[in-house]
Structure formats: structure tokens, C-alpha cells
C-alpha positions, 0 to 999 in steps of 0.5 A, spaced: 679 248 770 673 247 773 676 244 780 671 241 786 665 243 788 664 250 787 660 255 787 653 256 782 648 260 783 643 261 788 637 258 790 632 260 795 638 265 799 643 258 799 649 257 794 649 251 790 654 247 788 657 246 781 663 242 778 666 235 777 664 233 785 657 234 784 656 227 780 650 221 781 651 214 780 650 214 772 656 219 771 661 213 774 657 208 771 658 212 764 666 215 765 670 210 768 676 215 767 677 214 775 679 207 776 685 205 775 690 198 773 697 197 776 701 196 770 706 190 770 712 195 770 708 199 776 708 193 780 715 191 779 717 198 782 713 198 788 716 190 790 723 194 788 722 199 793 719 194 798 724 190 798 729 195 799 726 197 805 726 191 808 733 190 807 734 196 811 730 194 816 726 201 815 720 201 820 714 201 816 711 208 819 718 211 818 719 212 811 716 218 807 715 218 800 722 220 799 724 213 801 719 209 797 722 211 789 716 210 784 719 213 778 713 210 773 707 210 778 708 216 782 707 221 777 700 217 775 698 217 784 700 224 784 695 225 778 690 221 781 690 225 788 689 231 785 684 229 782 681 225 788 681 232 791 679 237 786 675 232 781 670 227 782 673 224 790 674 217 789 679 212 785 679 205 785 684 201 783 686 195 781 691 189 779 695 187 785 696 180 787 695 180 795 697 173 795 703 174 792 706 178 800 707 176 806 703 181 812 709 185 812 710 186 805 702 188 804 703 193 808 710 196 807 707 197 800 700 199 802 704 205 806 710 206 801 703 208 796 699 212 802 706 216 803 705 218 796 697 220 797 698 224 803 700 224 809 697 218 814 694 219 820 692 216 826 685 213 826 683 210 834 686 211 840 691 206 840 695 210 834 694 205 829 696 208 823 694 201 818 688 199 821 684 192 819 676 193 818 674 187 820 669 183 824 672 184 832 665 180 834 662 187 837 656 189 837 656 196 834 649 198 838 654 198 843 656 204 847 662 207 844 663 201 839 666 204 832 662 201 826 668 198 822 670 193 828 664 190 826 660 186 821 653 191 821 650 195 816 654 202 815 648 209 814 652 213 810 658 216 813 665 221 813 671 219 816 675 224 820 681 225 815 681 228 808 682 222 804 680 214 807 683 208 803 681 202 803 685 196 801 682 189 800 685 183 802 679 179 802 672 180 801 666 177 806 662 171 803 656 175 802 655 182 804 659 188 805 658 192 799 661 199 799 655 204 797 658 211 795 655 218 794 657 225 792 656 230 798 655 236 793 650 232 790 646 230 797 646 238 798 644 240 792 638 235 792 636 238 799 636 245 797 632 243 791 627 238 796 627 241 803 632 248 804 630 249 810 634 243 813 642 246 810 640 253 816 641 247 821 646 243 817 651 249 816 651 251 822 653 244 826 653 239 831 657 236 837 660 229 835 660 224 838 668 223 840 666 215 842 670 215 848 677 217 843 677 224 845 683 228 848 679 228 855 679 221 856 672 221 858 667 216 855 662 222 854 667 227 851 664 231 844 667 235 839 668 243 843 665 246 837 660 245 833 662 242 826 658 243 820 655 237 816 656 242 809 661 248 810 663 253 804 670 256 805 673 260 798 667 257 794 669 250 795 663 246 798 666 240 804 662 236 808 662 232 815 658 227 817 654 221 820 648 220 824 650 216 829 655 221 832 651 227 831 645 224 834 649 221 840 654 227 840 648 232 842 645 227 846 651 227 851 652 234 850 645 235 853 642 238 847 638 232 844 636 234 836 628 235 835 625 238 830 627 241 823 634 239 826 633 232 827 629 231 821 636 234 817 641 230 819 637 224 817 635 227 811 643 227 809 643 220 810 636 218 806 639 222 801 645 219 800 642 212 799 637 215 794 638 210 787 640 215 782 644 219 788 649 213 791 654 208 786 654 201 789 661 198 788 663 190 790 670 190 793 675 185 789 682 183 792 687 187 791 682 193 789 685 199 792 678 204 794 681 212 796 675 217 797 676 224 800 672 224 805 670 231 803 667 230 797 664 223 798 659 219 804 661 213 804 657 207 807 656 199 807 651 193 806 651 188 812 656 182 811 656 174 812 663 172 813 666 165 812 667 160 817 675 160 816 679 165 820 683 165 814 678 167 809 674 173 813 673 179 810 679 184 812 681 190 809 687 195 811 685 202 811 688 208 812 686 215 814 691 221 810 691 227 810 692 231 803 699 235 803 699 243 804 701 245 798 695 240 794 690 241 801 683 245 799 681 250 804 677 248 809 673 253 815 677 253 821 671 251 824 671 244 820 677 242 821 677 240 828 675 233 827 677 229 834 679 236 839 686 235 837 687 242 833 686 243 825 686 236 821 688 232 827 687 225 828 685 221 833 689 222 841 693 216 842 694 212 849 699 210 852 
């Protein structure tokens, strides 16, 4: 089987990419194969194991998969993460009534479902391990200010874990569309269009750590240079986003020029090409899972309602794919946060 993004043949001294990771927006437009429907059976059976842990009193971030029982819709989420990391990089699914649960049931069953992906991680300084993606009122122009905490335009981007889920409570009022893009396909376009860039792009950058590092300083970037694209045992993945590449050199004292700045935009250019990237509206009760590997993820600008209860909200989690399932990353890619291989974000007491 033809799995992730492998080696093809090379062009112009560089590897290219080949596999069911390389995709434009045409093929998820053509094969809907990667979305998926609850089937009513399935949704018995994660109300079942939810009501169970809330009996128990189960803390909602104690409990692995070995506690939420899934005996139906396991099998089918433990085909559908694989395909997530080998395959295509994204799956969508749909068929939950978020209206039917209350706050902690939502995220009882949202995290029985994530345990079943993967392992979650922390995802900001204060350990949240469910965050909300909603408007705090902050200007993501802002020093240190991340993107998901406000209602603005999102450049295509990687979040710092192998897999980002997403589930929609409710949508905004207008706006807020999620833009998605094959990394492989951004990467075989610029060798194609300008080789030059990947010499840069392969060798790394400092990313802005935005105030979340291990050192607590305000201006702390990652230690090592983290590469945009990164090849281990043919498998191509990537790290991005502008804005912490940008800012992350500026605070390491060595701001972008040249060809150099030219490619890291370029990833982002690319990516919001038309023919490159899938444009998706989030519906309520749409589950969104990418690997952030395999896929650069961004978002439209969005108005939100007046009604706080009607504010655009989302639950997100980052997950990190088991040992046995994980694809092979380079030591020098997988230290995202200055907290070790595959580590999240340092929480503070």
C-alpha cells in the first residue's frame, strides 16, 4: 500500500513527493470517501459510555480509551486515524446533535472520541487539554497574542501536535470558513516554480514560542532550528506558520532577508492558491481531525452574533498519534515547544 507522502523522483537535485498526502482541492472535492456520518447505533454507544463515566464520577482527563468502550465505532475511528496519518491527512465528521448534552457531557464525549485518536496534549500555558476557539476580544496583532483567541483572518498554518481536532458547537454568523491544504502539494509546487526556496525551507528557522516556552521569557524561540519541510525514511512532513517564523527570527536576532523571507511566504502564498487549498464551512456537530504533518490549515476572518450564547465556539484538541501508528519524524522536527520530542505546551502553576 501507497502510504503518506513518499518519495518520488527527483527534480532539480530535490525529492519529490508522491502518495495519497500529495491532493489538490479537486480530489476531496471528487472522492468524499474521507467524511464520515455517526450512525445512529454509534451515537448510542458514545452516550452509553458517557453516561457511565458520569456516574462514576470519572474526571474527564483521567480516562484513556480503555474506559470509554466503543465496540461499533472504535474500529471505524481506528481506520479513520490511520488514514489520517498515512493517507489523505484529514476526516470530517458529521451526525452529532450538540444541543442534545450539556457542557460536560459535550466534552466527556468529545475526549472519549480524542482517546480513541490518539493521545492529547497540552495546548497553552495553562494546560488546557479541550481548548475553546473563540473570540476573547484580543487583537491577534498583539505581542504574543495567539490567533485562536480572536475573531481575525488566520494565513495558513501547523499547530505543535501530530493530529489538531476541531468540533463545532456553533458556527459564527458570517465568516470563519476553515481553508485546508496539502503540505506535499505546497512543496511539490514550489519545486516545480521556485527550487531555490526548499534549500532554506529544509534547513529551519526559530519559532516564536509566543511567550509559552519553558523559560517563561516573553521572547523565548524554539532552541533549534525547526524545518518548514523535513524528510525522515522517505516520509515528507512539514512545520509551519509565517507569523512565528517571522517573529521568532526577529526575536532570535537574525530577522529573514532575501531568498529566505521570500520562502517562507511563499509556503503561505502557495497554499491559498485556488486549485491547491479546500475551502469547508463548519456545520454544528462537524468533527474536523487534519494531521498537522500533512496538512496547513488556515481561517477566513468572521463576524460573530450579538447573543453570547450564539457566538462562534469550537472545542479543539491537539493529539499526539500513539507509538505504534506514529510516522517517523527527524529529531530535529519534533521538538515543537522546547519540551522534548512530541511535547506540548509547558503548563504554569
Amino acid at each position: 500500500m501507497d502510504t503518506g507522502s513518499k518519495r518520488g523522483v527527483s527534480v532539480g537535485g530535490q525529492r519529490n513527493a508522491t502518495g495519497p498526502a500529495l491532493w489538490r482541492g479537486d480530489d476531496l472535492h471528487r472522492d468524499p470517501s474521507w467524511k464520515f456520518t455517526f450512525e445512529p447505533a454509534e451515537i448510542r454507544e458514545l452516550e452509553t459510555a458517557v453516561s457511565r463515566l458520569l456516574a462514576d464520577n470519572k474526571d474527564i482527563y483521567t480516562f484513556g480509551r480503555e474506559d470509554f468502550h466503543l465496540p461499533t465505532l472504535g474500529p471505524r475511528l481506528a481506520e479513520c486515524i490511520r488514514d489520517v496519518e498515512y493517507g489523505r491527512g484529514v476526516a470530517l465528521w458529521r451526525g452529532l446533535n450538540v444541543a442534545d448534552y450539556d457542557e460536560l457531557s459535550l466534552k466527556t464525549l468529545y475526549w472519549g472520541i480524542g482517546v480513541h485518536l490518539g493521545v492529547p496534549i497540552t495546548q497553552n500555558a495553562k494546560g488546557d487539554l479541550i481548548g475553546h476557539v473563540r473570540d476573547s476580544g484580543r487583537s491577534y496583532t498583539t505581542k504574543n497574542v495567539r490567533g485562536y483567541t480572536t475573531q481575525a483572518r488566520l494565513a495558513p498554518h501547523c499547530d505543535s501536535s501530530d493530529i489538531v481536532t476541531l468540533l463545532c458547537v456553533h458556527p459564527s454568523k458570517s465568516g470563519g470558513e476553515s481553508l485546508i491544504a496539502s503540505s506535499a502539494a505546497v512543496y511539490s509546487q514550489i519545486l516545480a516554480d521556485s527550487p531555490e526556496y526548499l534549500e532554506p525551507l529544509l534547513g529551519g528557522f526559530h519559532f516564536d514560542l509566543r511567550g509559552e516556552g519553558v523559560t517563561e521569557d516573553p521572547d523565548e524561540v524554539t532552541f533549534a532550528k525547526v524545518p518548514v519541510f523535513s524528510w525522515c525514511q522517505d516520509y515528507l512532513s512539514c512545520r509551519y506558520n509565517g507569523k512565528t517564523i517571522e517573529d521568532g527570527q526577529k526575536k532570535a536576532g537574525d530577522p529573514l532577508t532575501g531568498v529566505a523571507l521570500d520562502a517562507v511566504r511563499k509556503v503561505g502564498e502557495v497554499a491559498m492558491q485556488d486549485g491547491i487549498r479546500y475551502d469547508m464551512e463548519f456545520e454544528i456537530g462537524d468533527i474536523q481531525i487534519l494531521n498537522n504533518h500533512a496538512v496547513l490549515h488556515s481561517r477566513t476572518a468572521f463576524e460573530d452574533w450579538p447573543e453570547v450564547e450564539r457566538r462562534r465556539n469550537l472545542l479543539r484538541m491537539w493529539i499526539n498519534q500513539r507509538p505504534d501508528i506514529a510516522r517517523p519524524l527527524a529529531p530535529e522536527f519534533t521538538d515543537r515547544m522546547n519540551t522534548g520530542p512530541r511535547g506540548g505546551v509547558r503548563v504554569r502553576n
